[in-house]
N, C-alpha and C positions, 0 to 999 in steps of 0.2 A: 514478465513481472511476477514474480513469487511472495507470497505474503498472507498472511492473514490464517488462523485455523481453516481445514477443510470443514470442519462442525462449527465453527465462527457464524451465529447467525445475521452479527452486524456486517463483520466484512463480507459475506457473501451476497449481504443484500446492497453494501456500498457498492461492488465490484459490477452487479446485474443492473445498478442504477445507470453506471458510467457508462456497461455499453449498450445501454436501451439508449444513449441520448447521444455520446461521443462515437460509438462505434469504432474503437480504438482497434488499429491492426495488430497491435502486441497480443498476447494471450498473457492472460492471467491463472494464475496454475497454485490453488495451495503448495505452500512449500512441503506438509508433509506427502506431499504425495510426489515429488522431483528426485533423482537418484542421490543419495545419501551422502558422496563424494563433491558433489554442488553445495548441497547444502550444510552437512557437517559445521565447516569452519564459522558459519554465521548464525547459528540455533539460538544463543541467548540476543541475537537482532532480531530475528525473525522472529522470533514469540512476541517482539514490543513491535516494530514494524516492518511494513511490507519493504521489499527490498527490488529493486531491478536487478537481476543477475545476468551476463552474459556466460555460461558454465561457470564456474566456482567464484566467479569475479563479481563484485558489489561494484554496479555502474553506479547506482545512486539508491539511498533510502528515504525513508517516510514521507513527506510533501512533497520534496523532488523526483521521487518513484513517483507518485500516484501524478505528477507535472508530467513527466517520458510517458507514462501510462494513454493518457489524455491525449497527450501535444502527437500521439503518431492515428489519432483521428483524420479520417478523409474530409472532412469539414474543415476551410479554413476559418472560421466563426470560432470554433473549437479549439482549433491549434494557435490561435492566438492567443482565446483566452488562457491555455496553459503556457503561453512565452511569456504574457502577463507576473504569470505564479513565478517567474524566474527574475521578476527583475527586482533590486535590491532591499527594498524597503518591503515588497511586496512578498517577499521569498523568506523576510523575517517574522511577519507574523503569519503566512499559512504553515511555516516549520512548527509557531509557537501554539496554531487552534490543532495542529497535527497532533503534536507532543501529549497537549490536553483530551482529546478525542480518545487517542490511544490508549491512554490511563483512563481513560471513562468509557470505553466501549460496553463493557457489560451493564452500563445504565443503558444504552443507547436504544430504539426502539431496534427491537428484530433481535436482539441480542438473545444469547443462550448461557447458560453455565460457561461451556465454552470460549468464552471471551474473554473472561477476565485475565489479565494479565499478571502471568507468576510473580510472587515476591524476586525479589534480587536476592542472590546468593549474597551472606555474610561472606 
């Protein structure tokens, strides 16, 4: 799972929260630190949200990332609650506290300069 600034101090402390308690078998890896050919094609995603990548491929982004993230937890208590985040109704509003989260990170506690999330190119 790739996402979040390496200097991000929310997403770093979000990322350290998930596996003090999920212990998720995926790694989580800032994306600026992933080889350049990976990541390139998805740079203005990856500054708003974290993304799953399989090498250059986008499995899935933002709430549905941080759901893969979670749901590959040896805990099945865990892994459910991330099947949970997949089902219909439930998969629209963690997409829509994601969305807002995102654009709010630099309020967030643990947050740094680093967080805040670039303007969109005109």
């Amino acid at each position: 799972m790739d996402g979040g600034h390496g200097d991000c101090g929310f997403c770093r402390a979000a990322v350290d929260r998930i596996r003090a308690v999920a212990a998720p078998a995926m790694a989580a890896v800032p994306w600026q630190f992933l080889p350049e050919e990976s990541t390139a094609p998805h740079v203005e995603r990856l500054d708003r949200e974290v993304l799953l990548l399989r090498g250059s491929v986008v499995v899935a982004g933002g709430a549905d990332a941080l759901a893969g993230f979670v749901g590959s937890s040896p805990s099945r208590t865990i892994r459910t609650v991330a099947a949970v985040l997949g089902l219909p109704g439930v998969r629209i509003c963690a997409r829509a506290v994601y969305r807002w989260v995102s654009r709010n990170r630099h309020r967030m506690p643990g947050s740094t300069a680093a967080c805040a999330v670039p303007p969109r190119p005109s």
